[in-house]
Residue, then its C-alpha position, 0 to 999 in steps of 0.5 A: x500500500x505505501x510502497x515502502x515508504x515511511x511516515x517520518x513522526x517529528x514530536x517531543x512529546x513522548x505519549x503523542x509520539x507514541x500514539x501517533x506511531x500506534x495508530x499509524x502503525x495500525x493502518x499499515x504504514x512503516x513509522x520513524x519518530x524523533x523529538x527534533x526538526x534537527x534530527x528530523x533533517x538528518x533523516x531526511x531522504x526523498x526516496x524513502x519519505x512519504x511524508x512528514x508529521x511534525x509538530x509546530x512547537x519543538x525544542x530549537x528549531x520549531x515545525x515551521x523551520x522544518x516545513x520550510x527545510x522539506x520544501x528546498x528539499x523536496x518541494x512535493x514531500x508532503x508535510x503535515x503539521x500539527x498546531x496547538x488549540x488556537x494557533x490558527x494564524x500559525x497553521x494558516x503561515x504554515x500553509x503558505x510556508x508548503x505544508x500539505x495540511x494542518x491537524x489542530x489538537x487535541x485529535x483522534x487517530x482516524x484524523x490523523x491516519x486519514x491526512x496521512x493517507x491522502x498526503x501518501x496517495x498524492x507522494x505516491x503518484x507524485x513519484x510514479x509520474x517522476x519515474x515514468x517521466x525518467x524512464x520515458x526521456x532515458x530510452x532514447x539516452x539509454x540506446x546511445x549507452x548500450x548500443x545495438x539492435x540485436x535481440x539479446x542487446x535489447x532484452x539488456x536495455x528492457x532490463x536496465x530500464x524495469x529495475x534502474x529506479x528501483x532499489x534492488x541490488x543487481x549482478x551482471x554477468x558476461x564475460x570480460x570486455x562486455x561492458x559491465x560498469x557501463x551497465x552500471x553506472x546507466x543503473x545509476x544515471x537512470x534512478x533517483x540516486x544519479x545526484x549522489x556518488x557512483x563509486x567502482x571498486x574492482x575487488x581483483x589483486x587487493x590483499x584482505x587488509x587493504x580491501x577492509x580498509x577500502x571498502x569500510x575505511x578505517x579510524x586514526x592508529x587502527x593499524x600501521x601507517x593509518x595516520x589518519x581516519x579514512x572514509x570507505x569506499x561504501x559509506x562514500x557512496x551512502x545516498x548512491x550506488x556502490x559498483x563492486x568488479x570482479x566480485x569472484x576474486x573477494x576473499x570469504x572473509x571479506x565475502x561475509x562482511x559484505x553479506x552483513x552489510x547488504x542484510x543490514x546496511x550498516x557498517x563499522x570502520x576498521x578499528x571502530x565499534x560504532x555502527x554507521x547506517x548507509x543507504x546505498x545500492x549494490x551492483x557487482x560483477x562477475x565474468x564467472x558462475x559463482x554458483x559453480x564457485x559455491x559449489x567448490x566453495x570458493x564463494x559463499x552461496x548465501x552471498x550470492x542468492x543475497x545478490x541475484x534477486x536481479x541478474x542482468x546477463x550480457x552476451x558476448x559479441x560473438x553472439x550479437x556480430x549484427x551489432x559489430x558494424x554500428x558500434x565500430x561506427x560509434x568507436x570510429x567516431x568517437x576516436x576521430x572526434x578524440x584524436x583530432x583525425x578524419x572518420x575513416x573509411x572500412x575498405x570493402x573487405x575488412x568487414x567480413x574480417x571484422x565479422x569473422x573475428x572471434x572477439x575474445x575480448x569483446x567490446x573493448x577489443x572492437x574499441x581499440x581496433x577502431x581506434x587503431x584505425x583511426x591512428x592509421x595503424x594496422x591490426x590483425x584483425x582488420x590487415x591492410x585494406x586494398x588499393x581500391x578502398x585506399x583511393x576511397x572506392x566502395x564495394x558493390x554493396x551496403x555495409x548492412x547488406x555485407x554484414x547480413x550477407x556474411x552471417x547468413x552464408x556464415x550460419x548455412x555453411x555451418x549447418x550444412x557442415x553439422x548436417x542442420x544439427x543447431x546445438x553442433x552448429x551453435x558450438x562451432x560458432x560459439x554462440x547459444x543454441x537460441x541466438x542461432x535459433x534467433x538467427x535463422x529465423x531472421x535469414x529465413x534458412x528453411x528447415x526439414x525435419x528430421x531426428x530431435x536434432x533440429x533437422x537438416x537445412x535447406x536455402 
C-alpha cells in the first residue's frame, strides 16, 4: 500500500509520539519518530519519505523551520503539521510556508491516519509520474549507452530500464570486455540516486587488509601507517550506488562482511565499534558462475542468492556480430572526434574480417581496433585494406547488406557442415543454441525435419 515508504513522526512529546506511531502503525504504514526538526533533517531522504508529521512547537528549531527545510528539499514531500488549540494564524503561515495540511489538537487517530493517507496517495503518484517521466526521456539516452539492435542487446536495455529506479541490488554477468560498469553506472544515471556518488571498486589483486580498509575505511592508529581516519569506499557512496568488479576474486572473509552489510546496511570502520547506517545500492560483477564457485566453495552461496534477486546477463559479441558494424561506427567516431583525425573509411573487405573475428575480448577489443584505425595503424584483425578502398572506392554493396550477407552464408555453411544439427552448429560458432535459433529465423534458412536434432537445412 505505501510502497515502502515511511511516515517520518517529528514530536517531543513522548505519549503523542507514541500514539501517533500506534495508530499509524495500525493502518499499515512503516513509522520513524524523533523529538527534533534537527534530527528530523538528518533523516531526511526523498526516496524513502512519504511524508512528514511534525509538530509546530519543538525544542530549537520549531515545525515551521522544518516545513520550510522539506520544501528546498523536496518541494512535493508532503508535510503535515500539527498546531496547538488556537494557533490558527500559525497553521494558516504554515500553509503558505508548503505544508500539505494542518491537524489542530487535541485529535483522534482516524484524523490523523486519514491526512496521512491522502498526503501518501498524492507522494505516491507524485513519484510514479517522476519515474515514468525518467524512464520515458532515458530510452532514447539509454540506446546511445548500450548500443545495438540485436535481440539479446535489447532484452539488456528492457532490463536496465524495469529495475534502474528501483532499489534492488543487481549482478551482471558476461564475460570480460562486455561492458559491465557501463551497465552500471546507466543503473545509476537512470534512478533517483544519479545526484549522489557512483563509486567502482574492482575487488581483483587487493590483499584482505587493504580491501577492509577500502571498502569500510578505517579510524586514526587502527593499524600501521593509518595516520589518519579514512572514509570507505561504501559509506562514500551512502545516498548512491556502490559498483563492486570482479566480485569472484573477494576473499570469504571479506565475502561475509559484505553479506552483513547488504542484510543490514550498516557498517563499522576498521578499528571502530560504532555502527554507521548507509543507504546505498549494490551492483557487482562477475565474468564467472559463482554458483559453480559455491559449489567448490570458493564463494559463499548465501552471498550470492543475497545478490541475484536481479541478474542482468550480457552476451558476448560473438553472439550479437549484427551489432559489430554500428558500434565500430560509434568507436570510429568517437576516436576521430578524440584524436583530432578524419572518420575513416572500412575498405570493402575488412568487414567480413571484422565479422569473422572471434572477439575474445569483446567490446573493448572492437574499441581499440577502431581506434587503431583511426591512428592509421594496422591490426590483425582488420590487415591492410586494398588499393581500391585506399583511393576511397566502395564495394558493390551496403555495409548492412555485407554484414547480413556474411552471417547468413556464415550460419548455412555451418549447418550444412553439422548436417542442420543447431546445438553442433551453435558450438562451432560459439554462440547459444537460441541466438542461432534467433538467427535463422531472421535469414529465413528453411528447415526439414528430421531426428530431435533440429533437422537438416535447406536455402
Amino acid at each position: 500500500m505505501t510502497a515502502d515508504l515511511t511516515v517520518l513522526i517529528v514530536e517531543d512529546d513522548a505519549h503523542v509520539r507514541l500514539g501517533c506511531s500506534q495508530a499509524l502503525k495500525l493502518a499499515g504504514f512503516r513509522v520513524e519518530c524523533v523529538d527534533s526538526a534537527e534530527e528530523a533533517l538528518r533523516r531526511l531522504e526523498p526516496a524513502r519519505v512519504g511524508a512528514v508529521v511534525t509538530d509546530m512547537r519543538l525544542p530549537n528549531a520549531d515545525g515551521l523551520w522544518l516545513v520550510q527545510r522539506c520544501r528546498e528539499i523536496d518541494a512535493n514531500l508532503p508535510a503535515i503539521m500539527i498546531t496547538g488549540h488556537g494557533d490558527v494564524s500559525l497553521a494558516v503561515e504554515a500553509m503558505r510556508s508548503g505544508a500539505y495540511d494542518f491537524i489542530e489538537k487535541p485529535f483522534s487517530p482516524e484524523v490523523l491516519v486519514e491526512v496521512v493517507k491522502r498526503a501518501f496517495e498524492k507522494r505516491m503518484l507524485t513519484l510514479e509520474v517522476a519515474s515514468l517521466r525518467r524512464t520515458l526521456a532515458a530510452r532514447d539516452g539509454l540506446a546511445g549507452k548500450l548500443i545495438g539492435r540485436s535481440p539479446q542487446i535489447e532484452r539488456v536495455r528492457r532490463l536496465v530500464l524495469d529495475v534502474a529506479d528501483s532499489p534492488v541490488d543487481v549482478l551482471i554477468r558476461g564475460e570480460t570486455g562486455t561492458g559491465k560498469e557501463l551497465v552500471a553506472q546507466a543503473l545509476h544515471d537512470l534512478s533517483s540516486r544519479k545526484a549522489a556518488p557512483f563509486v567502482a571498486l574492482n575487488c581483483g589483486g587487493m590483499p584482505d587488509n587493504l580491501l577492509d580498509s577500502e571498502l569500510f575505511g578505517h579510524e586514526q592508529g587502527s593499524f600501521t601507517g593509518a595516520q589518519r581516519r579514512r572514509i570507505g569506499k561504501i559509506e562514500y557512496a551512502n545516498g548512491g550506488t556502490l559498483f563492486l568488479d570482479e566480485l569472484e576474486t573477494m576473499p570469504l572473509a571479506m565475502q561475509i562482511k559484505l553479506l552483513r552489510v547488504l542484510q543490514e546496511r550498516r557498517i563499522e570502520r576498521v578499528g571502530s565499534n560504532q555502527q554507521i547506517a548507509v543507504d546505498v545500492r549494490v551492483v557487482a560483477a562477475t565474468k564467472e558462475d559463482l554458483l559453480q564457485r559455491a559449489g567448490q566453495g570458493a564463494f559463499r552461496a548465501d552471498l550470492y542468492y543475497r545478490l541475484n534477486v536481479v541478474s542482468i546477463d550480457l552476451p558476448p559479441l560473438r553472439e550479437r556480430r549484427e551489432d559489430i558494424p554500428l558500434l565500430f561506427e560509434h568507436f570510429a567516431m568517437l576516436a576521430a572526434s578524440r584524436y583530432g583525425r578524419p572518420e575513416p573509411t572500412l575498405a570493402y573487405e575488412q568487414m567480413p574480417r571484422l565479422m569473422a573475428h572471434g572477439w575474445p575480448g569483446n567490446v573493448r577489443e572492437l574499441r581499440n581496433v577502431a581506434e587503431c584505425l583511426v591512428l592509421g595503424v594496422q591490426t590483425e584483425v582488420l590487415g591492410p585494406p586494398s588499393p581500391a578502398a585506399a583511393s576511397g572506392e566502395r564495394g558493390p554493396t551496403s555495409l548492412v547488406e555485407t554484414v547480413e550477407g556474411f552471417e547468413r552464408d556464415l550460419i548455412a555453411a555451418e549447418l550444412r557442415r553439422h548436417d542442420g544439427n543447431v546445438a553442433r552448429s551453435a558450438k562451432a560458432l560459439s554462440i547459444a543454441k537460441t541466438t542461432l535459433n534467433d538467427k535463422i529465423r531472421k535469414y529465413r534458412l528453411q528447415r526439414v525435419e528430421g531426428e530431435e536434432t533440429d533437422g537438416a537445412l535447406r536455402d
